[in-house]
CHARMM internal coordinates of N, CA and C (Angstrom, degrees):
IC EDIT
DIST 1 N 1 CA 1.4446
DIST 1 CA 1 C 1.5269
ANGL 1 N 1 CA 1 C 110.76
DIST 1 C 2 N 1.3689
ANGL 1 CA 1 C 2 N 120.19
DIHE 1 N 1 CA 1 C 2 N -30.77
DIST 2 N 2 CA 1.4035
ANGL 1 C 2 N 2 CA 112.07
DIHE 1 CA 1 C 2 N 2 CA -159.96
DIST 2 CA 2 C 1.9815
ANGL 2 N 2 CA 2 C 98.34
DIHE 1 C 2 N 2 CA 2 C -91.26
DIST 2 C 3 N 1.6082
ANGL 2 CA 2 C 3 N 107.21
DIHE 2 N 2 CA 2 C 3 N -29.37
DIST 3 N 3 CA 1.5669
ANGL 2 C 3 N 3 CA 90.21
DIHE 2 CA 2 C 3 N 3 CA 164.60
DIST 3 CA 3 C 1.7999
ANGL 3 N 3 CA 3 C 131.54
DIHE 2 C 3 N 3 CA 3 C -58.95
DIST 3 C 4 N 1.5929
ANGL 3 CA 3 C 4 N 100.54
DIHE 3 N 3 CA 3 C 4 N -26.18
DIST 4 N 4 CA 1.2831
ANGL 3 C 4 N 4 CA 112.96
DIHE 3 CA 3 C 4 N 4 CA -171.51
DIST 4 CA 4 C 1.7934
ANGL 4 N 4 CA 4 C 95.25
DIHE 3 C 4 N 4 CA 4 C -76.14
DIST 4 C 5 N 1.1342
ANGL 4 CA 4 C 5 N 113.72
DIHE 4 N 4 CA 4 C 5 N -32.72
DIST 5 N 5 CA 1.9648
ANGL 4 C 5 N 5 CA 114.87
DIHE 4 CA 4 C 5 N 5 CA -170.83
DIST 5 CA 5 C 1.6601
ANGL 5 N 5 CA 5 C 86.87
DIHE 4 C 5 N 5 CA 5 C -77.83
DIST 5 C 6 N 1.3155
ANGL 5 CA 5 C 6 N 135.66
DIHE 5 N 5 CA 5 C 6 N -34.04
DIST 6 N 6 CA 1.3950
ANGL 5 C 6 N 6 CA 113.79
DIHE 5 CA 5 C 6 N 6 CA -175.82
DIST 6 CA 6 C 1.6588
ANGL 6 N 6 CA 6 C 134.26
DIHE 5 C 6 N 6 CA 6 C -94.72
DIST 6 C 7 N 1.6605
ANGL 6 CA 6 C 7 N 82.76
DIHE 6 N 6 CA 6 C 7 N -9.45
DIST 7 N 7 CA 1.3479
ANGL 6 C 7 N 7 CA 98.42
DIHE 6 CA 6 C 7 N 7 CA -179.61
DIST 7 CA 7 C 1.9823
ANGL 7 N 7 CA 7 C 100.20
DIHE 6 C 7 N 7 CA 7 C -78.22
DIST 7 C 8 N 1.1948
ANGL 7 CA 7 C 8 N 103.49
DIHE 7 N 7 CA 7 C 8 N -37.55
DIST 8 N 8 CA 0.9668
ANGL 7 C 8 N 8 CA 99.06
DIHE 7 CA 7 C 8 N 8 CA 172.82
DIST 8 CA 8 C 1.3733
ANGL 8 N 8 CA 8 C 126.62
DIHE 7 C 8 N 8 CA 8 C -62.99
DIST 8 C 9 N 0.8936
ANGL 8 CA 8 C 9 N 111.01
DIHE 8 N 8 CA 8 C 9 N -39.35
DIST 9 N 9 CA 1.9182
ANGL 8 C 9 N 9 CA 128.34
DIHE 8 CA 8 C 9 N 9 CA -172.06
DIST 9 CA 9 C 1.2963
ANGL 9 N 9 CA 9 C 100.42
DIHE 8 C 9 N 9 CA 9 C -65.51
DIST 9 C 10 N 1.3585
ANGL 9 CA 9 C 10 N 115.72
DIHE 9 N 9 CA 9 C 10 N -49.74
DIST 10 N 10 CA 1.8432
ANGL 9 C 10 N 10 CA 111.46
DIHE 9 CA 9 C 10 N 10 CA -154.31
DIST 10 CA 10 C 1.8395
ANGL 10 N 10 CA 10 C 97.10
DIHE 9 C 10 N 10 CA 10 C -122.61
DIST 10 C 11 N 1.4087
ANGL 10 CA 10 C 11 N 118.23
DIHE 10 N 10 CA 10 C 11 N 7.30
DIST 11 N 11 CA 0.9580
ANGL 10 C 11 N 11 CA 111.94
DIHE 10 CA 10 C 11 N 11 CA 170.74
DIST 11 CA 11 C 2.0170
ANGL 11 N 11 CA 11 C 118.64
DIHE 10 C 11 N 11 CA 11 C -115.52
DIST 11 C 12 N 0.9798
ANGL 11 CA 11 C 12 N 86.39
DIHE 11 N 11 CA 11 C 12 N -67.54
DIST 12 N 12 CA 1.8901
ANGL 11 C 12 N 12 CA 115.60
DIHE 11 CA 11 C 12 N 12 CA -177.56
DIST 12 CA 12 C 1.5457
ANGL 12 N 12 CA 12 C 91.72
DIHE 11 C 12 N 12 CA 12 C -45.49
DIST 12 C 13 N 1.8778
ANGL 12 CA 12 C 13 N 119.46
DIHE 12 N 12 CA 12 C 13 N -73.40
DIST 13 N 13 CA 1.4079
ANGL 12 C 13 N 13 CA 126.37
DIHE 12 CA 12 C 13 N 13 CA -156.14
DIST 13 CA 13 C 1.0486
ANGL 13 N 13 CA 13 C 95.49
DIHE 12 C 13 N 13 CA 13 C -76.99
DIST 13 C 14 N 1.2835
ANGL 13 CA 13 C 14 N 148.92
DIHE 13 N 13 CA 13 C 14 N -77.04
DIST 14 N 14 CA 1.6053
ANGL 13 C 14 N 14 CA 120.24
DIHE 13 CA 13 C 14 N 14 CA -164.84
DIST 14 CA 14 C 1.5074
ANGL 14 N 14 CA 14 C 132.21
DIHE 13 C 14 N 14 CA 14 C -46.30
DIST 14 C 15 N 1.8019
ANGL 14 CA 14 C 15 N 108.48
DIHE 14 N 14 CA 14 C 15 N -25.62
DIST 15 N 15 CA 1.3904
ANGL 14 C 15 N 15 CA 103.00
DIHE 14 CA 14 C 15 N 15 CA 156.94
DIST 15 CA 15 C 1.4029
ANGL 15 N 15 CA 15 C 133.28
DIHE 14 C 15 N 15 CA 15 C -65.67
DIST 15 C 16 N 1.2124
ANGL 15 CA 15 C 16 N 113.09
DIHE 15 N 15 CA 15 C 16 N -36.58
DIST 16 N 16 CA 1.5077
ANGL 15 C 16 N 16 CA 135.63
DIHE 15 CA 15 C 16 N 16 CA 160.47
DIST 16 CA 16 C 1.9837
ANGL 16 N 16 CA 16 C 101.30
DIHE 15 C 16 N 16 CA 16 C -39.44
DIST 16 C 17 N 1.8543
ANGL 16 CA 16 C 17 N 109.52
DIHE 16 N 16 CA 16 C 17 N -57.00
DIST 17 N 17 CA 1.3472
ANGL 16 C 17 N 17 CA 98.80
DIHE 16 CA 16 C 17 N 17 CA -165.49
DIST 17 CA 17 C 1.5623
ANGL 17 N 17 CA 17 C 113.43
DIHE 16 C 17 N 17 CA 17 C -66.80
DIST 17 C 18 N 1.6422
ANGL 17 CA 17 C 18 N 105.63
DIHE 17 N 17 CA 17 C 18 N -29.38
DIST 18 N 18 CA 1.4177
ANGL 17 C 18 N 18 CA 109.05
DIHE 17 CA 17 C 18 N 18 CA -164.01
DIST 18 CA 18 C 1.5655
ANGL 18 N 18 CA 18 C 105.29
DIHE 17 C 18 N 18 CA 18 C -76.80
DIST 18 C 19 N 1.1889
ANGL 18 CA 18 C 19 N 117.30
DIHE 18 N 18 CA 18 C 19 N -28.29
DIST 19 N 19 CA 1.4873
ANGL 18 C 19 N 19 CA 104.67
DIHE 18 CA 18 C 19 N 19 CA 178.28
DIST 19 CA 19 C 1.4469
ANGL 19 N 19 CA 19 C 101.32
DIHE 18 C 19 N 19 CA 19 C -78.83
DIST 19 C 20 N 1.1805
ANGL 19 CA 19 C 20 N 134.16
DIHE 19 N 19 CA 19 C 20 N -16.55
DIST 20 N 20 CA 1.6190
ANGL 19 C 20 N 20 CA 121.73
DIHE 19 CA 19 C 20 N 20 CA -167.34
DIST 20 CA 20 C 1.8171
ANGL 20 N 20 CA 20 C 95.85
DIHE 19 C 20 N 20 CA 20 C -72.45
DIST 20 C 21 N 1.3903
ANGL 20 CA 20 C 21 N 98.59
DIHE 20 N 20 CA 20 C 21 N -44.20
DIST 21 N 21 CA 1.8299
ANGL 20 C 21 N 21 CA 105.33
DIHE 20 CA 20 C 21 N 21 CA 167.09
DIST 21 CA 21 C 1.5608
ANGL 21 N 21 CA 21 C 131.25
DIHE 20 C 21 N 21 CA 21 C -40.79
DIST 21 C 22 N 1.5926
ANGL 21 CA 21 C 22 N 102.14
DIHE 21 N 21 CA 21 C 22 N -41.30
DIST 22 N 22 CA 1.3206
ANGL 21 C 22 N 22 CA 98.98
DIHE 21 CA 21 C 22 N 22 CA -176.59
DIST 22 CA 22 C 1.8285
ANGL 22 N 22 CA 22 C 103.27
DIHE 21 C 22 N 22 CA 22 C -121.63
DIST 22 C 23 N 1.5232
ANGL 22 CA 22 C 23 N 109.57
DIHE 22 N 22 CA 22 C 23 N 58.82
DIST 23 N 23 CA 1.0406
ANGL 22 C 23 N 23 CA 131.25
DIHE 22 CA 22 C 23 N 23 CA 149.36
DIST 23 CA 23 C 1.4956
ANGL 23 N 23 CA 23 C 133.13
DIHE 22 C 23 N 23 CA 23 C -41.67
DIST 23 C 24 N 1.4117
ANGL 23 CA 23 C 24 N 84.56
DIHE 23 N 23 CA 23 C 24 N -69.85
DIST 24 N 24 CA 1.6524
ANGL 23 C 24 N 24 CA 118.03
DIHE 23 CA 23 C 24 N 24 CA 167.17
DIST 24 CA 24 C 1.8351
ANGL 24 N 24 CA 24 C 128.34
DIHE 23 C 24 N 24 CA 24 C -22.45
DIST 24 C 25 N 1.4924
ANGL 24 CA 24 C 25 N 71.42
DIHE 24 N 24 CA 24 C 25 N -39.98
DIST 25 N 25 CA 2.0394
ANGL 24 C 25 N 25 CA 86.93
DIHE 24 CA 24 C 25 N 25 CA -159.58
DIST 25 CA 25 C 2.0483
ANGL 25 N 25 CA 25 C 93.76
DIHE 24 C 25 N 25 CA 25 C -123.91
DIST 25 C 26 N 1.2248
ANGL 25 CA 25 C 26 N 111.92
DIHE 25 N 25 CA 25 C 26 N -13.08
DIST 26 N 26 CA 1.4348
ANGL 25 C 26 N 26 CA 107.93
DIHE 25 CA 25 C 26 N 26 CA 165.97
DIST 26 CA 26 C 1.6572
ANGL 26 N 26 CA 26 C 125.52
DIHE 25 C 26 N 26 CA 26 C -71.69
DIST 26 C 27 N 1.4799
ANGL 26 CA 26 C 27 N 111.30
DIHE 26 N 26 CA 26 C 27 N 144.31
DIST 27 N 27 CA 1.5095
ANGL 26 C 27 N 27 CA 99.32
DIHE 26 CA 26 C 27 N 27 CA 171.67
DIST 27 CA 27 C 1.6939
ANGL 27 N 27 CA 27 C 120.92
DIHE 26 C 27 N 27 CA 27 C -72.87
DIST 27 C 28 N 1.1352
ANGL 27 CA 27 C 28 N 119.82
DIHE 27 N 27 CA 27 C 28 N 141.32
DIST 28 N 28 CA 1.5709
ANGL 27 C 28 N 28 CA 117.97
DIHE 27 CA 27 C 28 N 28 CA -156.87
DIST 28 CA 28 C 1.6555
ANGL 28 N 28 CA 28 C 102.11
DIHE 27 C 28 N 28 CA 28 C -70.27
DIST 28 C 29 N 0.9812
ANGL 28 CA 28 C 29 N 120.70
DIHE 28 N 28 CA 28 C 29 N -26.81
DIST 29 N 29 CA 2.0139
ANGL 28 C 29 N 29 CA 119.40
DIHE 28 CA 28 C 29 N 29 CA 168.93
DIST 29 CA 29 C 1.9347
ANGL 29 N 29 CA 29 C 104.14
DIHE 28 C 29 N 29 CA 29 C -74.09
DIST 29 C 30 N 0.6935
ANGL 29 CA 29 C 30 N 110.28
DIHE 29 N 29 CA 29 C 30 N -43.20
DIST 30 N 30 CA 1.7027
ANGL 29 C 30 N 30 CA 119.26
DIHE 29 CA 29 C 30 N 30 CA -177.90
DIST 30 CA 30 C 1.8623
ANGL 30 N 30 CA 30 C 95.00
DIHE 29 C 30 N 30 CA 30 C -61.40
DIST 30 C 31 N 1.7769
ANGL 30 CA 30 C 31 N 126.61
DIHE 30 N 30 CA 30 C 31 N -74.30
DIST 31 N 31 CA 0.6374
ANGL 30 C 31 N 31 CA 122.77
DIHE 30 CA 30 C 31 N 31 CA 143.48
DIST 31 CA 31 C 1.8739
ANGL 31 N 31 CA 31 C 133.61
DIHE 30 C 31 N 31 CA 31 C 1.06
DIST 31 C 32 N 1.2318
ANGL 31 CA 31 C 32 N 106.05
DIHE 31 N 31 CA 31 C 32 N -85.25
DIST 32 N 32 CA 1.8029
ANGL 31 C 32 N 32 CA 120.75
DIHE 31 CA 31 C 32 N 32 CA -174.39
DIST 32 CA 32 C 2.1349
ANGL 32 N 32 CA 32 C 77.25
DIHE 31 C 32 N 32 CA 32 C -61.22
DIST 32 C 33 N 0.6245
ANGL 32 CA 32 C 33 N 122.71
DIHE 32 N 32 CA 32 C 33 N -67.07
DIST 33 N 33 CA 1.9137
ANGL 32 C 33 N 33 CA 113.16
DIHE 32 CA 32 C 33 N 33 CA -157.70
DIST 33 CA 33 C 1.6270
ANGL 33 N 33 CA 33 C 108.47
DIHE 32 C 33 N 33 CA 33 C -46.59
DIST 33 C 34 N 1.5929
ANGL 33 CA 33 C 34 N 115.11
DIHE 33 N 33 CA 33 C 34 N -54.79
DIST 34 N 34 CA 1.3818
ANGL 33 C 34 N 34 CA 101.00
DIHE 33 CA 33 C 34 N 34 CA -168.64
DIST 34 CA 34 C 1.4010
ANGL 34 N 34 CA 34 C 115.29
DIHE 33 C 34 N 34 CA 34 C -82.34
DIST 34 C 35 N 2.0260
ANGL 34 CA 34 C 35 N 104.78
DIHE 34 N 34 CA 34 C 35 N -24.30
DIST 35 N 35 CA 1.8509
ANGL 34 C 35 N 35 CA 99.69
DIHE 34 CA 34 C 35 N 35 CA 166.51
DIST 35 CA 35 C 1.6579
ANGL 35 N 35 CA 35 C 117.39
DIHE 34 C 35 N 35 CA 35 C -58.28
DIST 35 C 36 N 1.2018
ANGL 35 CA 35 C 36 N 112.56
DIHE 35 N 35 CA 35 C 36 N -28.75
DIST 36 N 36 CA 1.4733
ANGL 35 C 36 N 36 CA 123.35
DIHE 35 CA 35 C 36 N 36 CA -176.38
DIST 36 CA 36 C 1.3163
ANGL 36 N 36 CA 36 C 103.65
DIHE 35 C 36 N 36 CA 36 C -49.65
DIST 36 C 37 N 1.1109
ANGL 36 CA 36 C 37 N 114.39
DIHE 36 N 36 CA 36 C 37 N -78.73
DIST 37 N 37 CA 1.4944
ANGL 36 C 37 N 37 CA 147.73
DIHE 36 CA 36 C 37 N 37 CA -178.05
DIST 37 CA 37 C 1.8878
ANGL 37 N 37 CA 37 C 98.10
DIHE 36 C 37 N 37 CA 37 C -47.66
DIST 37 C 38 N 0.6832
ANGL 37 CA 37 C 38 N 125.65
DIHE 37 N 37 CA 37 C 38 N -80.63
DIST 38 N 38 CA 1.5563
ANGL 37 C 38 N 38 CA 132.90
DIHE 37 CA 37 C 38 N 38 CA 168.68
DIST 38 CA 38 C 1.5821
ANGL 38 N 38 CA 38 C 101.42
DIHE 37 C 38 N 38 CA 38 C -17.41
DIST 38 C 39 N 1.2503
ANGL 38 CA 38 C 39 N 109.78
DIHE 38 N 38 CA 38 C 39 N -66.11
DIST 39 N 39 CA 1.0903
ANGL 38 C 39 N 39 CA 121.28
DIHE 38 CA 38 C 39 N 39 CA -169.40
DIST 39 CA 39 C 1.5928
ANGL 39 N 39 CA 39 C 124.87
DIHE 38 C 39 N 39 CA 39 C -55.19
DIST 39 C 40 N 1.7289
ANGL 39 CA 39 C 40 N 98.03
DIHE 39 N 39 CA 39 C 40 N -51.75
DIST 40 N 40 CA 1.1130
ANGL 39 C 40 N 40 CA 108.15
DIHE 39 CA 39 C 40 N 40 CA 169.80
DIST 40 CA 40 C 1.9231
ANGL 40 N 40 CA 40 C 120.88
DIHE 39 C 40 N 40 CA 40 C -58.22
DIST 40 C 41 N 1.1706
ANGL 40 CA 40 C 41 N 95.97
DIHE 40 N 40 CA 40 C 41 N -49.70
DIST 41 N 41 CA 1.1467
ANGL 40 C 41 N 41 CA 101.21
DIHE 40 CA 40 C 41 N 41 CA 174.40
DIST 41 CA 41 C 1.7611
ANGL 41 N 41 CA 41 C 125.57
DIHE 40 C 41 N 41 CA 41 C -44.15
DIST 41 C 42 N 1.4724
ANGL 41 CA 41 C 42 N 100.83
DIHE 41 N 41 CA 41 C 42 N -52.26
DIST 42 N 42 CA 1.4888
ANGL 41 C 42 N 42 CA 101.27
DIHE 41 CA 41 C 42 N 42 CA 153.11
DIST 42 CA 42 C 1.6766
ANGL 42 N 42 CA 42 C 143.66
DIHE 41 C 42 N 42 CA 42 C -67.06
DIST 42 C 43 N 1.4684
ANGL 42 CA 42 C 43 N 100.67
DIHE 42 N 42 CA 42 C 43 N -14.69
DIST 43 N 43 CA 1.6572
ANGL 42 C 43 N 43 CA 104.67
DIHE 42 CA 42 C 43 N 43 CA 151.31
DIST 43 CA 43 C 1.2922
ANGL 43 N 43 CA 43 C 113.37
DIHE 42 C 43 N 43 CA 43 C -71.73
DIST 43 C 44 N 1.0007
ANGL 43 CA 43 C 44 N 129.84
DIHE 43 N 43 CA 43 C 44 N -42.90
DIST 44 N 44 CA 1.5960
ANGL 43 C 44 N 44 CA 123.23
DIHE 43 CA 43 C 44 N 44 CA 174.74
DIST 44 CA 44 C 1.0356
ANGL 44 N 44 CA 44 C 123.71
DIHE 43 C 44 N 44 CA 44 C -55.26
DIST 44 C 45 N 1.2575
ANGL 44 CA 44 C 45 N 115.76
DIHE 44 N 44 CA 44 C 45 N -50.62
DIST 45 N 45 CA 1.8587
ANGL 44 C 45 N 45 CA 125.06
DIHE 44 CA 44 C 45 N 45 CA 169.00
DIST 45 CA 45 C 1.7075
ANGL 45 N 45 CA 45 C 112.34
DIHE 44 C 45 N 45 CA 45 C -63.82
DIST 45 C 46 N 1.4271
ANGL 45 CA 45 C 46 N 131.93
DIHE 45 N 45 CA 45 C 46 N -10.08
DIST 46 N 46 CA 0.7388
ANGL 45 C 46 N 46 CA 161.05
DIHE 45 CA 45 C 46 N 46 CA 176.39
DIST 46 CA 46 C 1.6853
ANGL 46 N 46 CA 46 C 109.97
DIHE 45 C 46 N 46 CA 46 C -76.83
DIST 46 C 47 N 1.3972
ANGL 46 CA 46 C 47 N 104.19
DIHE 46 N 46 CA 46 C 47 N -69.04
DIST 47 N 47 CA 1.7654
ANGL 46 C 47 N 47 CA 127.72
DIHE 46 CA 46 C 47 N 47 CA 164.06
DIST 47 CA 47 C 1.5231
ANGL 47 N 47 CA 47 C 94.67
DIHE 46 C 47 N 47 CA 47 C -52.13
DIST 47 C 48 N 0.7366
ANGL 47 CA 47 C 48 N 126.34
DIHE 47 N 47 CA 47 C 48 N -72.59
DIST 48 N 48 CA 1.7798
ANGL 47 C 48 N 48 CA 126.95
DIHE 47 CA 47 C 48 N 48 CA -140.04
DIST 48 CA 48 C 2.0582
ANGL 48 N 48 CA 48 C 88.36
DIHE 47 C 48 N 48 CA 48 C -74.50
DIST 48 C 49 N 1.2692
ANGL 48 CA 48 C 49 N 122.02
DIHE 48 N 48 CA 48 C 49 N -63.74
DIST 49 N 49 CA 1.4945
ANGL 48 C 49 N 49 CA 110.06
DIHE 48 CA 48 C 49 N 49 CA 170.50
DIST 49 CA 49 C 1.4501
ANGL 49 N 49 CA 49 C 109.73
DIHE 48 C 49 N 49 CA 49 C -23.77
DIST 49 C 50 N 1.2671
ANGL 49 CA 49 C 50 N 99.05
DIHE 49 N 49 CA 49 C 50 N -67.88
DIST 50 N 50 CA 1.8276
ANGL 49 C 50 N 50 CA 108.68
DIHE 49 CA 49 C 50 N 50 CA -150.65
DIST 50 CA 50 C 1.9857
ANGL 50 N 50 CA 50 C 86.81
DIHE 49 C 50 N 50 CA 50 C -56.13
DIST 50 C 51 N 0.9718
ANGL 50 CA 50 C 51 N 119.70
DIHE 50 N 50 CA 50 C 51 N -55.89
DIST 51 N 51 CA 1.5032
ANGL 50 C 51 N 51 CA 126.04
DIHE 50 CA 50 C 51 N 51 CA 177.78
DIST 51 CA 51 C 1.6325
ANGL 51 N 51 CA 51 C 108.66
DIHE 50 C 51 N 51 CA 51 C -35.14
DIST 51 C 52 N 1.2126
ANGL 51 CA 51 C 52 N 105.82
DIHE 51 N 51 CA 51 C 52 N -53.09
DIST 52 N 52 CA 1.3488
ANGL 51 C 52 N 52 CA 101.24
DIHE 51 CA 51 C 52 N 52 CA -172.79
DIST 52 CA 52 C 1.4915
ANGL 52 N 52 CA 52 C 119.74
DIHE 51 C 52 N 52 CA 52 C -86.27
DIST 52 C 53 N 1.3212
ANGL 52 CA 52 C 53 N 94.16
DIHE 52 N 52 CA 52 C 53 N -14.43
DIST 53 N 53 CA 2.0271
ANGL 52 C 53 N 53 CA 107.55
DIHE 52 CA 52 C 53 N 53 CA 163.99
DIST 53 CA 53 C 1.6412
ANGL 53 N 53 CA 53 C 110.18
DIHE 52 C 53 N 53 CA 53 C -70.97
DIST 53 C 54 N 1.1056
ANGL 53 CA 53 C 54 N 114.74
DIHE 53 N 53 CA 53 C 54 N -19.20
DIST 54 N 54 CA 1.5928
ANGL 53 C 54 N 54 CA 120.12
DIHE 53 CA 53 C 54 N 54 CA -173.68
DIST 54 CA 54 C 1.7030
ANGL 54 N 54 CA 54 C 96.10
DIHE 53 C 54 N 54 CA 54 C -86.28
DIST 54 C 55 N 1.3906
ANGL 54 CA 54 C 55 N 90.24
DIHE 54 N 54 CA 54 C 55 N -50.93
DIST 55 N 55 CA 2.3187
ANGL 54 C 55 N 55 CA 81.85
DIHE 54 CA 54 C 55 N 55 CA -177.02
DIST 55 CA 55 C 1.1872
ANGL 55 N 55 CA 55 C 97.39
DIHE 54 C 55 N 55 CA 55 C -47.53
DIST 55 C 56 N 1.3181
ANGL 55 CA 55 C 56 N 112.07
DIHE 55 N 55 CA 55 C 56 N -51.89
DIST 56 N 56 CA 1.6394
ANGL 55 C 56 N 56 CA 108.86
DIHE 55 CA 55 C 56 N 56 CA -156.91
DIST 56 CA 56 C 1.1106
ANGL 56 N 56 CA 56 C 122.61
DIHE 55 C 56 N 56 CA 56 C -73.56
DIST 56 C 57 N 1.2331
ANGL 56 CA 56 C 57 N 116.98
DIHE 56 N 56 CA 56 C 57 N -18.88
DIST 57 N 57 CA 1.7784
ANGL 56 C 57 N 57 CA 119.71
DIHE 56 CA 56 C 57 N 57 CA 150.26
DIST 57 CA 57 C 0.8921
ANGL 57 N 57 CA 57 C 122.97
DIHE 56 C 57 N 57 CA 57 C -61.68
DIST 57 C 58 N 1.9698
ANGL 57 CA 57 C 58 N 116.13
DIHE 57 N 57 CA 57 C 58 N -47.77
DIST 58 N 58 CA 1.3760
ANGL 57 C 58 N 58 CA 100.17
DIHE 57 CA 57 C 58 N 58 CA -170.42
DIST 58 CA 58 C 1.5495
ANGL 58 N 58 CA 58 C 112.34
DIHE 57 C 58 N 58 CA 58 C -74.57
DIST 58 C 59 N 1.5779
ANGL 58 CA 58 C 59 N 118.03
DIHE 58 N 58 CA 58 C 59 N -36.14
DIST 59 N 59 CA 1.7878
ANGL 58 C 59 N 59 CA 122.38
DIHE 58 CA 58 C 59 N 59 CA -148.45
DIST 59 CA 59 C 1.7864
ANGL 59 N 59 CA 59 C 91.03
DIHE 58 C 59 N 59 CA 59 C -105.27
DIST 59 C 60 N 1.1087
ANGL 59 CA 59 C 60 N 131.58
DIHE 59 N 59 CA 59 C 60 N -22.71
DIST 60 N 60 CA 1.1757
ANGL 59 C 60 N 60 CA 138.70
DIHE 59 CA 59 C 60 N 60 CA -154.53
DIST 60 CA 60 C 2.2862
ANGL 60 N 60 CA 60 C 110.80
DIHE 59 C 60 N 60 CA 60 C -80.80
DIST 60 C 61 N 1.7338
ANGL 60 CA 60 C 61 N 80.12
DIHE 60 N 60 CA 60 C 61 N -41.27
DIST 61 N 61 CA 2.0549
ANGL 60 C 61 N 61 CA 92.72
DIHE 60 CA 60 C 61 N 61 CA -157.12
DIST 61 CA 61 C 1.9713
ANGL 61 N 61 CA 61 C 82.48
DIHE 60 C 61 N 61 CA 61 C -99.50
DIST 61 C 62 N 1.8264
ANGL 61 CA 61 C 62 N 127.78
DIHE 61 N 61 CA 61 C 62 N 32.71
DIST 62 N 62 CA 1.3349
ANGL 61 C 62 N 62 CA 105.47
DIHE 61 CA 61 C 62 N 62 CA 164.37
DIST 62 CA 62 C 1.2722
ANGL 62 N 62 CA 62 C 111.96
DIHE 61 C 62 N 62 CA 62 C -81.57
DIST 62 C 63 N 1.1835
ANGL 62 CA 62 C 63 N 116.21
DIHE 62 N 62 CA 62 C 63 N 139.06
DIST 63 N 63 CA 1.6587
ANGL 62 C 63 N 63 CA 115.04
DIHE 62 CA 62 C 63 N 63 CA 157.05
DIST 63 CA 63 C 1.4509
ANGL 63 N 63 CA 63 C 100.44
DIHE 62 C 63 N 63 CA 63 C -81.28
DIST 63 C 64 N 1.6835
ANGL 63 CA 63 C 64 N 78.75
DIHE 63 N 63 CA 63 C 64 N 162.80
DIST 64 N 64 CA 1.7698
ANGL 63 C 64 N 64 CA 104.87
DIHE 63 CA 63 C 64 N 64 CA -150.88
DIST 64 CA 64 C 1.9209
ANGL 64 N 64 CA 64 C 92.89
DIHE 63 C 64 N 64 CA 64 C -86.46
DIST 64 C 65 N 0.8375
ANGL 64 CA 64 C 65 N 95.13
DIHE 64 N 64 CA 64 C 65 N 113.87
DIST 65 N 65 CA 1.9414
ANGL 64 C 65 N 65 CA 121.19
DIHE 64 CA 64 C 65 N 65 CA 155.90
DIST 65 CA 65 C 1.7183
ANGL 65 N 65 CA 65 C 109.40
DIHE 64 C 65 N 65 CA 65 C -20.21
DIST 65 C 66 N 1.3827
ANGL 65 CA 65 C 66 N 128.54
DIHE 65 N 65 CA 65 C 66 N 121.78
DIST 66 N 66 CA 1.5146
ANGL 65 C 66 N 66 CA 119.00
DIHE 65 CA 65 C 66 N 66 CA -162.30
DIST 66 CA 66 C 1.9108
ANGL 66 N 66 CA 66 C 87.97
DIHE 65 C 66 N 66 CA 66 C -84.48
DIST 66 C 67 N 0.9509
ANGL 66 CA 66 C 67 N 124.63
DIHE 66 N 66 CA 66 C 67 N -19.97
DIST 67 N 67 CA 1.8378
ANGL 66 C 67 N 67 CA 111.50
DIHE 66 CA 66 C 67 N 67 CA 153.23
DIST 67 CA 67 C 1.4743
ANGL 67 N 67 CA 67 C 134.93
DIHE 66 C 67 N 67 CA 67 C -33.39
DIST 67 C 68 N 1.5193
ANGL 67 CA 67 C 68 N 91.16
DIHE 67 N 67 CA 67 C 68 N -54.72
DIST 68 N 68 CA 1.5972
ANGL 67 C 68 N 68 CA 108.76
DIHE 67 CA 67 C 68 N 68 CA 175.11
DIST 68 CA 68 C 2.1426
ANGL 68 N 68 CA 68 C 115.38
DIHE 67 C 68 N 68 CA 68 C -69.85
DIST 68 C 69 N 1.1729
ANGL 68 CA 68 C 69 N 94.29
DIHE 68 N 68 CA 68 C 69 N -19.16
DIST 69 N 69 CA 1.7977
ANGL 68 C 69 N 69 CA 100.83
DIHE 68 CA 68 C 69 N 69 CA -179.59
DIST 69 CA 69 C 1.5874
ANGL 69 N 69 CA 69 C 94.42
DIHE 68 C 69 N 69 CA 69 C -91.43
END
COOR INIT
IC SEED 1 N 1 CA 1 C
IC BUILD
């Protein structure tokens, strides 16, 4: 989980910021394709965290069974 939170952080969003920067001087279809894509890509990484925050709530916070002690 914590590569997917950094890949995102220091990878995904600053590409995301720098193209929002060079908007200006991009063609607006060239533009809409790689924000798309960017974007999407970060809903997924987005999905798959939140997914793996749910195991880890559900299977992760059991206390241990007085069998197993």
């Amino acid at each position: 989980m914590l590569i997917l939170v950094l890949a995102s952080l220091f990878g995904v969003h600053p590409m995301i910021a720098e193209l929002k920067l060079q908007k200006d001087i991009m063609d607006a279809v060239e533009y809409k394709s790689q924000f798309g894509k960017l974007h999407g890509l970060s809903a997924v990484m987005y999905l798959v965290l939140s997914i793996l925050g749910l195991i880890l709530v559900v299977f992760g916070l059991r206390r241990p069974s007085l069998d197993r002690i």
